[in-house]
N, C-alpha and C positions, 0 to 999 in steps of 0.2 A: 972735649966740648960736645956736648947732644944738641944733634941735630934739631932745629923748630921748621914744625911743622907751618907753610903758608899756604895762602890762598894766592894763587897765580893768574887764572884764567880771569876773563870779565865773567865769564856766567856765573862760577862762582859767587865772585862779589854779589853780581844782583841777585843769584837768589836770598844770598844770606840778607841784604838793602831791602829787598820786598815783602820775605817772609818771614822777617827778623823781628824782636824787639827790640826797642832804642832807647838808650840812657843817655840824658845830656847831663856833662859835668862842667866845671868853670872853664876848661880849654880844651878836654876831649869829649867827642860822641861818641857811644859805644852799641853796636847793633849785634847782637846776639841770637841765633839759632841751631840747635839742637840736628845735629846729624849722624849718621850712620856708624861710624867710626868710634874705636876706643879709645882716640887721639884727640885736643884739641888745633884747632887749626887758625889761624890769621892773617888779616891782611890788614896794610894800612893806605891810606886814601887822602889826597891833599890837593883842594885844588890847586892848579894852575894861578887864580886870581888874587890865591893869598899873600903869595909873596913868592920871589925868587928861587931857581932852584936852589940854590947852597942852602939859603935857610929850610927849606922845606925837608931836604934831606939832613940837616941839621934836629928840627923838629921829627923824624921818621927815630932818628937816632937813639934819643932822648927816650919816643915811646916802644921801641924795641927793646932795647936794657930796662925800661920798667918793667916791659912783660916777661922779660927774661926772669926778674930775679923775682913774680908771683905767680909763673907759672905752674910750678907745685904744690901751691896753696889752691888751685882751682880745679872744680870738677872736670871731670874730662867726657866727650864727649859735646863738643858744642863749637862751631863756627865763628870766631869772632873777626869782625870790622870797626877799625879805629876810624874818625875822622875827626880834622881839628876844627872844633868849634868856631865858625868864621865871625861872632862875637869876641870872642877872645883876641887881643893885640899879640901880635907873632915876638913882637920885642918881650914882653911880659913871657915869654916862655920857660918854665922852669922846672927841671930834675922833680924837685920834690911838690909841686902843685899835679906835675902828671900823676906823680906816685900816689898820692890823696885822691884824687879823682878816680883812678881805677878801683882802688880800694873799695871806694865808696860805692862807685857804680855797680863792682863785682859782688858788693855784698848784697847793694839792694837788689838787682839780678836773682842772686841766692846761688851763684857759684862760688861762691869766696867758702873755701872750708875753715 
């Protein structure tokens, strides 16, 4: 199993949050910028006021195996931050609507190969 690359630090996160562009899809936002590296790199981001930790790490879950299984279809070379749509109902959560959403987002981006 290869290792994925994250984003750990808070500076991290904000710079990619402030210098990033952002795709919002039906249940995830997706903030994307462009760094140094020959790697992609991610982090995922959920408030506190969305709901409970189990479901939230439940939800983490969910869009980590989604990135898992596109992250070879995607340029490299770019910072990404997940966050869940706080329109979105947490109960509504689902495999294959995240799947759609990245998709989608990744292509209007223009990393999706």
């Amino acid at each position: 199993m290869r290792k994925m690359n994250t984003l750990k630090k808070n500076y991290e996160f904000q710079n990619v949050l402030k210098k990033g562009k952002f795709y919002v899809g039906e249940q995830i936002i997706i903030y994307i910028h462009k760094n140094r590296e020959e790697v992609n790199r991610f982090g995922i981001a959920i408030s506190k006021k969305t709901c409970h930790a189990v479901k939230r790490n439940w939800i983490k879950r969910k869009i980590r195996e989604n990135y898992r299984l596109l992250q070879n279809k995607l340029s490299s070379g770019y910072d990404i931050v997940f966050l869940w749509n706080k329109k979105a109902k947490v109960e509504e959560a689902n495999f294959h609507i995240i799947q759609k959403d990245m998709e989608k987002l990744f292509k209007k981006a223009g990393i999706y190969l």
